[in-house]
C-alpha positions in Angstrom: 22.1 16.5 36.3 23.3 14.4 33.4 26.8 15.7 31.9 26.2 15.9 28.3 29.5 16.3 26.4 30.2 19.1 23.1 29.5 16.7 20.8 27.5 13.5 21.5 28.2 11.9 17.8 31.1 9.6 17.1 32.8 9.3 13.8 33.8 6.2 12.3 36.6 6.4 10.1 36.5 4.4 7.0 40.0 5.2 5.4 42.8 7.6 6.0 43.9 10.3 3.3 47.6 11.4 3.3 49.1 13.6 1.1 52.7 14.8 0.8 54.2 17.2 -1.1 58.0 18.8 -0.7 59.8 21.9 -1.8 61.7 21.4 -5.0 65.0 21.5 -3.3 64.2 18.2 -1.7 66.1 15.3 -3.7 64.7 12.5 -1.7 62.9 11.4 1.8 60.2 10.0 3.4 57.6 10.5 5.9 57.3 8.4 8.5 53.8 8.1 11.1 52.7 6.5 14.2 48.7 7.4 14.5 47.2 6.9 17.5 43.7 8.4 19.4 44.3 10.5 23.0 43.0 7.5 24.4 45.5 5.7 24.0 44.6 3.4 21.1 47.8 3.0 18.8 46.1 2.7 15.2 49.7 1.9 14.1 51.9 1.2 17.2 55.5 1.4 14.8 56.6 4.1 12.8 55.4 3.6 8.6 54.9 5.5 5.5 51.4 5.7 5.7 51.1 7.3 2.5 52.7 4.5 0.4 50.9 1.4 2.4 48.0 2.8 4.0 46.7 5.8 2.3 43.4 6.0 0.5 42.8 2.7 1.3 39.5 1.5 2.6 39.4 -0.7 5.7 37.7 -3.8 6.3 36.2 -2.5 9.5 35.5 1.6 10.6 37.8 3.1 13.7 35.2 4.1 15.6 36.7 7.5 17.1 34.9 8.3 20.2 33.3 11.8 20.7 35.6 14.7 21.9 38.6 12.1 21.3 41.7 13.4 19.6 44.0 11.8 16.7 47.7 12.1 17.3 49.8 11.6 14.2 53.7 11.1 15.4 55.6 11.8 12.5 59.4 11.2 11.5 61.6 12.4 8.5 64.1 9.7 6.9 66.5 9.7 4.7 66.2 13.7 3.7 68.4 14.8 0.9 68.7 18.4 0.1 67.7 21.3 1.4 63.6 22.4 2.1 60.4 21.5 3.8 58.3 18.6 3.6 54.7 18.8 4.2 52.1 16.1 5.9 48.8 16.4 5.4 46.0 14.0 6.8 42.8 13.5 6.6 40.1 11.0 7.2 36.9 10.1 6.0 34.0 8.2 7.4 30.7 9.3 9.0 29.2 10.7 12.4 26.6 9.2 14.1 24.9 9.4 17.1 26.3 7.6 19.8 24.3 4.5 21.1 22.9 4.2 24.5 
């Protein structure tokens, strides 16, 4: 009997999304990420501000996420002034598509 994983589709990601938005008590900071799959594939294998330099742009080739695989996004706050929260938000865009034999 042939295993047949939840979903059989994989997604290839075409650009990453990132928004950010803080409380108004926050004077200054930045987000920092490290995205990788639970795989093990580092998409970025050092800490950036994906939102300034990667965000909404499109790539020259898809990340072809495989199916049932997971993205991790490691985050890190620098240089926080003030007092409040600072919220991460991503989210990618591409396509799914059945996997090939």
């Amino acid at each position: 009997m042939l295993f047949r994983s939840i979903d059989a589709s994989e997604f290839h990601c075409q650009r990453l999304l990132i928004k950010v938005e803080e409380d108004n008590t926050v004077t200054a900071g930045s987000v920092l990420a490290r995205i990788r799959l639970g795989s093990g594939y580092a998409i970025f294998d050092d800490f950036l501000d994906a939102a300034r330099y990667v965000g909404s742009t499109y790539w020259a080739i898809d990340l072809v996420i495989d199916p049932n695989d997971i993205v991790y996004a490691d985050l890190l706050v620098v240089d926080q002034a003030g007092t409040g929260n600072i919220y991460w938000t991503m989210f990618l865009e591409g396509f799914k598509r059945k996997r090939r034999a």
